[in-house]
C-alpha positions as CSV (number, residue, x, y, z in Angstrom):
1,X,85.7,112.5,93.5
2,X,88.8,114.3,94.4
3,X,92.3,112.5,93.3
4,X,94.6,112.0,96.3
5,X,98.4,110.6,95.8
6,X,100.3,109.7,98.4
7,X,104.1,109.0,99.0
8,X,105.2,107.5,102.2
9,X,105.5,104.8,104.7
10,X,103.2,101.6,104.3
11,X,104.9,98.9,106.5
12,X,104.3,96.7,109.4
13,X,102.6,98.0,112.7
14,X,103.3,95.7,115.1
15,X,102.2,96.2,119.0
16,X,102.8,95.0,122.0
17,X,99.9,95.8,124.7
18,X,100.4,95.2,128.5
19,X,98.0,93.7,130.7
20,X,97.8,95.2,133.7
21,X,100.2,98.2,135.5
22,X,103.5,98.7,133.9
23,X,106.5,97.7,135.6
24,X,109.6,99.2,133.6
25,X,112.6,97.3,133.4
26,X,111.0,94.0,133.6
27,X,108.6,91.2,131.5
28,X,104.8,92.7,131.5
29,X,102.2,90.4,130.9
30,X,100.0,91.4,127.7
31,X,99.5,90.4,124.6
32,X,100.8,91.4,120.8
33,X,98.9,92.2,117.7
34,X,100.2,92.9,113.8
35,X,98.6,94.8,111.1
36,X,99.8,97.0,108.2
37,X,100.5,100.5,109.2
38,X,102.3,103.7,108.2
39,X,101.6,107.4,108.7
40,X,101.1,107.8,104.9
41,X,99.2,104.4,104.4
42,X,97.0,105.4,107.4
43,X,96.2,108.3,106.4
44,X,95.7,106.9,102.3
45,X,92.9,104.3,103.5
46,X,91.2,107.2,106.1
47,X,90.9,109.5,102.7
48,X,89.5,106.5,100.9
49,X,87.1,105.3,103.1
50,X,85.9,109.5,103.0
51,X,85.3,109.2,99.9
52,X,88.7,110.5,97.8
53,X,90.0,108.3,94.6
54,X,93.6,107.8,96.6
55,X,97.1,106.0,95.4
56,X,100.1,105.0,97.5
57,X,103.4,105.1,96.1
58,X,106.1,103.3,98.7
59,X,108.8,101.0,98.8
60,X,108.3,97.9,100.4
61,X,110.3,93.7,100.5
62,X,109.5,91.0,99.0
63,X,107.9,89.2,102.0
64,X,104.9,88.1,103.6
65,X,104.6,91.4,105.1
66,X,104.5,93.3,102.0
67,X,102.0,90.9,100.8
68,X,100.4,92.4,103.7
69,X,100.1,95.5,103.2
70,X,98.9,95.4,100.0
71,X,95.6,93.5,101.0
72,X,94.8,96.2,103.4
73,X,95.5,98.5,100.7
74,X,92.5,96.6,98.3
75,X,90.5,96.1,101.5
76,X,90.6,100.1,101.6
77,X,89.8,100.8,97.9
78,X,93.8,102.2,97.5
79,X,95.4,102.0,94.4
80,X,98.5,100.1,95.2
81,X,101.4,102.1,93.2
82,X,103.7,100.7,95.5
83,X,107.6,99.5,94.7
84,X,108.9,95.8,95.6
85,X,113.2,95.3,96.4
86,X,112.6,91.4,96.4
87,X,115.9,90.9,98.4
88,X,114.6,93.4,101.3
89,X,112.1,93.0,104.1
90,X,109.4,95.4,104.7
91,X,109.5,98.1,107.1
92,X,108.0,97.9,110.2
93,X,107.0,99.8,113.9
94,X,107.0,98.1,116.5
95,X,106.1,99.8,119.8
96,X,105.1,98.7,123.3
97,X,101.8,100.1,124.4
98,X,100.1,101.0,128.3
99,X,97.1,99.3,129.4
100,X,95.4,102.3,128.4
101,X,96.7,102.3,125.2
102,X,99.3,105.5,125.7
103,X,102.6,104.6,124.2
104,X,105.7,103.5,126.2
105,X,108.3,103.4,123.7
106,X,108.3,102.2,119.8
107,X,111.3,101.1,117.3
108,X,111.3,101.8,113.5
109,X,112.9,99.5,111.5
110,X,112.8,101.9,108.5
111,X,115.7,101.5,106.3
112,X,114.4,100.5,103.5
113,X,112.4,103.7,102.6
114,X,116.4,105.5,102.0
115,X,116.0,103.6,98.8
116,X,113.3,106.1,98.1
117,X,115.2,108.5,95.6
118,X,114.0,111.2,93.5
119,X,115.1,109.3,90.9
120,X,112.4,107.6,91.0
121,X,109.8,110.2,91.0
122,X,111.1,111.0,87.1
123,X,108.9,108.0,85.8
124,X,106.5,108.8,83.4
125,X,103.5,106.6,85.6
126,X,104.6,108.8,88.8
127,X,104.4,112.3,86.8
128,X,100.8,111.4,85.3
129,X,99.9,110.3,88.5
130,X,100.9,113.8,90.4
131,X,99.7,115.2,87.5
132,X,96.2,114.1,87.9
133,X,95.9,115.1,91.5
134,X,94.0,117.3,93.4
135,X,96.2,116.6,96.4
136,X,99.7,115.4,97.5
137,X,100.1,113.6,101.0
138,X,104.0,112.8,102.2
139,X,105.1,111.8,105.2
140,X,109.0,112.1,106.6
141,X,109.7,108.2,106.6
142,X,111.4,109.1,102.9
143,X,114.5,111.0,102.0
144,X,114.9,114.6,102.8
145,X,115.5,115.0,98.7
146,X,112.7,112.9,97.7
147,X,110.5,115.0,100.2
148,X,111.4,117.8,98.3
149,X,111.4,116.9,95.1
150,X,107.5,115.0,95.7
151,X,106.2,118.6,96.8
152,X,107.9,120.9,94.2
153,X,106.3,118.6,91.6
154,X,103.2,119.2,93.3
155,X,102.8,122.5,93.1
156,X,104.0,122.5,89.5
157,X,101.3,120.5,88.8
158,X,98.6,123.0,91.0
159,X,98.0,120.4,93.4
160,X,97.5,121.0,97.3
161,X,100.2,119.5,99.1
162,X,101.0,118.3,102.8
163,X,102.8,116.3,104.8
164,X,102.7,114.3,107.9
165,X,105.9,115.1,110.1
166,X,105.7,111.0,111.7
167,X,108.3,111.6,114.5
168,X,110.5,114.4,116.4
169,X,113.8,112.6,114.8
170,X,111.9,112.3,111.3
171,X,110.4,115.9,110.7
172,X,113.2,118.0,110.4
173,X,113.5,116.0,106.9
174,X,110.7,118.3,105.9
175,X,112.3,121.7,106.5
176,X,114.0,122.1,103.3
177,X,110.6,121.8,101.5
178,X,108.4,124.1,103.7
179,X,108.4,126.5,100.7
180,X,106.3,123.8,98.7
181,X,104.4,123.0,101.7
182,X,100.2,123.4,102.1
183,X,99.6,122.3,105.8
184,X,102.2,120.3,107.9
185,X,100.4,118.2,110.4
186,X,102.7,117.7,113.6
187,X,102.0,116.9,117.5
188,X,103.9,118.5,120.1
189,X,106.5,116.8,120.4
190,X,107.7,117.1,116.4
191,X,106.3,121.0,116.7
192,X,108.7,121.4,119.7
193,X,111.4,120.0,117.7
194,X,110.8,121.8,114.6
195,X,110.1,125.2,116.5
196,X,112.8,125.2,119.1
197,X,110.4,125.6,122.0
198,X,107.9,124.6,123.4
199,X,104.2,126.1,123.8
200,X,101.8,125.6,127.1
201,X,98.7,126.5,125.0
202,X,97.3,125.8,121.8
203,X,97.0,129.4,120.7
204,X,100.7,129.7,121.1
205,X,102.2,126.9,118.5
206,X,101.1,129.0,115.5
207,X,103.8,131.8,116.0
208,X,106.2,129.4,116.8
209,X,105.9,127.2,113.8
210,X,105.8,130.3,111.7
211,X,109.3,131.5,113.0
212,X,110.2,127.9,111.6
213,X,109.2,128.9,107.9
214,X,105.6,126.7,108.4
215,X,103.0,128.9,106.8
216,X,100.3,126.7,107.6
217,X,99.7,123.6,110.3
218,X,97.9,121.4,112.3
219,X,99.2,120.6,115.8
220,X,97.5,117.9,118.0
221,X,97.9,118.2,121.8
222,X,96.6,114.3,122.8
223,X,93.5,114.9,124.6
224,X,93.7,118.4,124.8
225,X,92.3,121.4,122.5
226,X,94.0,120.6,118.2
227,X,95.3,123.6,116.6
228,X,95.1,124.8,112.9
229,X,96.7,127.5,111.6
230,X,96.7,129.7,108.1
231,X,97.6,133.3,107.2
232,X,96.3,135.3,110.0
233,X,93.8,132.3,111.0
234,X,94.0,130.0,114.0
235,X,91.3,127.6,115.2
236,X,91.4,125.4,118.0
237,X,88.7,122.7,118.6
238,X,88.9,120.3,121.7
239,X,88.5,116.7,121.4
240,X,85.2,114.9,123.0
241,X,85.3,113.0,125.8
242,X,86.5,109.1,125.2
243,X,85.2,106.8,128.0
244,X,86.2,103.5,126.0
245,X,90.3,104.6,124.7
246,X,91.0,101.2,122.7
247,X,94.5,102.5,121.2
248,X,95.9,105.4,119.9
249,X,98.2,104.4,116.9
250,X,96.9,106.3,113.8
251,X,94.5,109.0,115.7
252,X,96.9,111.8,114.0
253,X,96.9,110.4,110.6
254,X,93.1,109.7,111.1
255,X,92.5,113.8,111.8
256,X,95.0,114.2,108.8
257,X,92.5,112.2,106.8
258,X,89.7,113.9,108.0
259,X,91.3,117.6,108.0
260,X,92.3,116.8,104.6
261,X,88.6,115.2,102.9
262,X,87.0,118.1,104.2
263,X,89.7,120.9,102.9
264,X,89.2,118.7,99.5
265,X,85.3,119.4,100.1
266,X,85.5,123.2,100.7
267,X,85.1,123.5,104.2
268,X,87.2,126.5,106.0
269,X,89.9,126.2,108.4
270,X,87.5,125.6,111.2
271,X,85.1,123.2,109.7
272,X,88.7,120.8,108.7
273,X,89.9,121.0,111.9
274,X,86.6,119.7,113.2
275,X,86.6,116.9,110.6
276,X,90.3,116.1,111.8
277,X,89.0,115.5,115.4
278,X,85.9,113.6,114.9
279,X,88.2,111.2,112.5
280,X,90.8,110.9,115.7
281,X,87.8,110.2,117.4
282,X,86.6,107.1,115.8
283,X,90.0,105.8,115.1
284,X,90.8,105.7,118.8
285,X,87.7,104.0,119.9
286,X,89.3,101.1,117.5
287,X,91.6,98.8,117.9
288,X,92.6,98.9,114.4
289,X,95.1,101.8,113.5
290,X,92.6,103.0,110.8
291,X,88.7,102.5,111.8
292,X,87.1,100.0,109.8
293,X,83.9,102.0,110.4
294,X,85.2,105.2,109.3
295,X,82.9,106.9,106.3
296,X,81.3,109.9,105.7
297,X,78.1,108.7,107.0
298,X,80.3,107.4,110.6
299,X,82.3,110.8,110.6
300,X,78.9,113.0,110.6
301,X,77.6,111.0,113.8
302,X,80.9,112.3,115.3
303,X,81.1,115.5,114.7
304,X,77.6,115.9,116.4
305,X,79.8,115.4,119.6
306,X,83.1,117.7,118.9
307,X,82.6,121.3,120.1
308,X,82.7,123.7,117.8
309,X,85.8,125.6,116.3
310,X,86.7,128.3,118.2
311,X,88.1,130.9,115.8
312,X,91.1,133.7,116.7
313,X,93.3,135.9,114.6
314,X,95.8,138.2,115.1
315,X,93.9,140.8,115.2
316,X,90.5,139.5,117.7
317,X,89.4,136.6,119.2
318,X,85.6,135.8,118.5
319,X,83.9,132.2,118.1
320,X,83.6,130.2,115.5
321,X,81.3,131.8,112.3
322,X,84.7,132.1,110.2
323,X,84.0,131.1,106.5
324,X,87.5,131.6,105.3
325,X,88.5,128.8,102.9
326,X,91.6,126.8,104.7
């Protein structure tokens, strides 16, 4: 079983869904619903529930809330390494959702994680614990500096190390740390803002984010074709078809999960990306933020219905056979 450690948000999701057509500027009818969330945390129980040993390390208050995320945590087989500030609240997201599910606008109330310093990272439980890893997971809800500091230790311990980028006004936390950087996992939106400009296909974002200083990524495009990119290797793989869309908070840190249990596994670039898909795919026929169904058993029944990688280089662009390691 491969040791995953993860540093980043584990707060409140909370949602608001409307009914029927959306009428901006004016009260919707709809309905609400709360759960613990986070683009780290997501992403922690997706790797658990595939099969990786995983801890989460985050700041959270001394609240009902917290208390809240740290059932879901045990409900996902997580360690819970996580900080309490008794005299803070917890984080939370709150956004305001379509009918469909397609998100209208969101507010993070996030200021707790600046409380996240590097300083904290020194302790001797945290070191052992990076030590001991096969992987490193951060996401940019913490401090540029403690971004930094997470992934240097990472690869001074030889662990793999990636990040989630969690928002256009978040990512550019993660620039000053691209060195220590694996594989960046971004959607359009955060690669646009990282890159400076914008791409109308998947096969473009590659050269883009490696003007940036990204050696290696994953971009999603919604329901269009994912891109993953490493050295002179780009695959693209196109989402199935989703007749039944029952929300789409946590589809990107599902295929993060699912990109990432099968790099741990030994799959190439390809074969992840695929994974990464077919993990988006089950989380947004949920409406939970992270499947509860999700498993390795769940995942295979999935990826019988994602097409298969299409593989391109710089050099030719042929279909899929690539066994590069990622």
């Amino acid at each position: 079983m491969k040791n995953v450690v993860v540093f980043g948000g584990a707060h409140i999701d909370r949602r608001g869904r409307i009914a029927g057509a959306t009428t901006l500027g004016a009260s919707n009818p709809g309905h609400w619903f709360e759960e613990a969330g986070g683009g780290g945390f997501n992403a922690a129980r997706g790797l658990a529930r595939l099969g990786c040993a995983v801890s989460m390390v985050a700041p959270r208050g001394g609240d009902a809330q917290g208390e809240t995320v740290s059932r879901a945590a045990e409900a996902a087989g997580v360690v819970d390494r996580s900080f309490t500030f008794l005299d803070r609240r917890t984080p939370s997201y709150t956004a305001i959702l379509e009918a469909d599910g397609n998100l209208i606008v969101a507010l993070a109330d996030m200021d707790l994680y600046a409380l996240f310093s590097p300083r904290r990272l020194r302790q001797r439980a945290l070191r052992d614990l990076v030590d001991a890893a096969d992987l490193v997971l951060v996401d940019a809800n913490l401090p540029s500096d403690t971004l930094h500091h997470a992934l240097r230790m990472a690869k001074q311990a030889g662990a793999a190390t990636a990040a989630i980028a969690i928002s256009p006004a978040k990512v550019g936390k993660l620039a000053a740390a691209f060195a220590h950087l694996d594989t960046l996992f971004l959607n359009e939106a955060e690669a646009t803002t990282i890159g400076g400009e914008k791409s109308v296909t998947a096969e473009g974002w590659p050269a883009i984010l490696r003007r940036a200083g990204i050696a290696a990524g994953v971009v999603t495009r919604g329901g269009r074709a994912a891109v993953a990119f490493r050295g002179d290797l780009v695959a693209t793989v196109r989402p199935p078809d989703i007749d039944a869309l029952a929300d789409v908070t946590g589809a990107g840190d599902a295929l993060a999960a699912g990109f990432l249990a099968a790099f741990l596994g030994g799959a190439d670039l390809g074969s992840c990306l695929q994974a990464g898909v077919a993990a988006a795919a089950v989380t947004v026929r949920s409406p939970l933020a992270v499947a509860e169904d999700l498993s390795p058993e769940r995942l295979a029944q999935e990826l019988r219905l994602v097409s298969p990688a299409e593989i391109l280089s710089s050099q030719a662009h042929h279909s899929s056979a690539e066994k590069d390691a990622p």
